[in-house]
N, C-alpha and C positions, 0 to 999 in steps of 0.2 A: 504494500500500500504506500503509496508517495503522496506527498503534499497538493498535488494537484489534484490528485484523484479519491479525494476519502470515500473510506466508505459510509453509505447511506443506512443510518441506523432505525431512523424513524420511517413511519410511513408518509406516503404523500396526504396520505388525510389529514397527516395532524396539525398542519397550518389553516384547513376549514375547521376542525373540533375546536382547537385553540381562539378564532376568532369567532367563531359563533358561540361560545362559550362566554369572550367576554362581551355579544350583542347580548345573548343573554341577562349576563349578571350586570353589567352596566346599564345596557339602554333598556329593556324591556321592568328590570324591576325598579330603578329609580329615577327615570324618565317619565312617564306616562304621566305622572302630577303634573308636572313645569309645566307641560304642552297641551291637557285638557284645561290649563286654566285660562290658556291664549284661543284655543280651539275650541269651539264653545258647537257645534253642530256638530253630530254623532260619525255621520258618513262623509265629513270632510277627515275629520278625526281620524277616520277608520282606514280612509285614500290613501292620509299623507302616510301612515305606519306603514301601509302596505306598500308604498312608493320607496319609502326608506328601506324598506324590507329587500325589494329589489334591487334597490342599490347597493347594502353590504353584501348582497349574494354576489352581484355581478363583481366586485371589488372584489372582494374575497377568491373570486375563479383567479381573477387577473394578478394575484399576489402569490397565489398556489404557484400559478403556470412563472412567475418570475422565481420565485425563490425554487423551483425544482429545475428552472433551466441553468440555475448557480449555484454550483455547492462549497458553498462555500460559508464558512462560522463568520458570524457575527449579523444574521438576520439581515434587515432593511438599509441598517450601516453600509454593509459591502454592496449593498442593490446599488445606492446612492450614490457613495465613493465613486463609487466605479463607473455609473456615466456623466456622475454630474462633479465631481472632484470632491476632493477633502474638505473642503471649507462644506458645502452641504451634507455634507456627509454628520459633519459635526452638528449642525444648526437638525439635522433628522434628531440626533440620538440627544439634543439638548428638548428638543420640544416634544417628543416624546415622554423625557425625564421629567418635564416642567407638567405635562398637559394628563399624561398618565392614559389616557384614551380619545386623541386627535378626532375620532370618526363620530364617537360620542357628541363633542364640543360642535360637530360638525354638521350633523343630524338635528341635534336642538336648534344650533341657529339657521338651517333651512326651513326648518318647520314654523318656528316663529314670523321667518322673512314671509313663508307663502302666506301661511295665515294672517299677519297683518295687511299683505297686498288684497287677500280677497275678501275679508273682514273688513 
């Protein structure tokens, strides 16, 4: 086994388990307040979840299929680095550090944005 070529210990699912685990634990159990309080009609409510729902599936394929075409340690870090240089690289693993769940933060304020737009 050489540095270039490690071997593949995990399976490929477990970067969807691992992220749908924390849509889970993050957005589904302490989300839904913040957003029913901005979203006040049932089946806009119901749209936008379902819209977001869509969106970390699709993100989440798109993350599998990057980090299985690299194998390489250090997660999103090396994704980054590597097309976008060191300096990004570092500004990923800081705002990650800082935000704890980017998709999260990211989800709420779509939700709020569309809701205040059609509200």
């Amino acid at each position: 086994m050489t540095e270039e070529n490690p071997a593949r210990a995990l399976p490929s699912r477990f970067g969807l388990i691992v992220t749908v685990g924390g849509v889970i634990g993050l957005g589904i159990l302490r989300g839904p307040g913040e957003i029913a309080a901005v979203v006040t009609d049932p089946s806009l409510y119901l749209a936008l979840w379902l819209l977001a729902g869509l969106f970390v599936l699709l993100s989440t394929a798109v993350s599998a299929e990057l980090v299985g075409m690299t194998p390489r340690s250090g997660g999103f870090y090396s994704l980054i680095r590597r097309a976008f240089g060191p300096v990004c690289g570092e500004f990923q693993t800081l705002s990650h550090k800082f935000l704890q769940n980017p998709s999260l933060v990211m989800l709420v304020l779509i939700v709020t944005i569309v809701a205040q737009c059609v509200i």
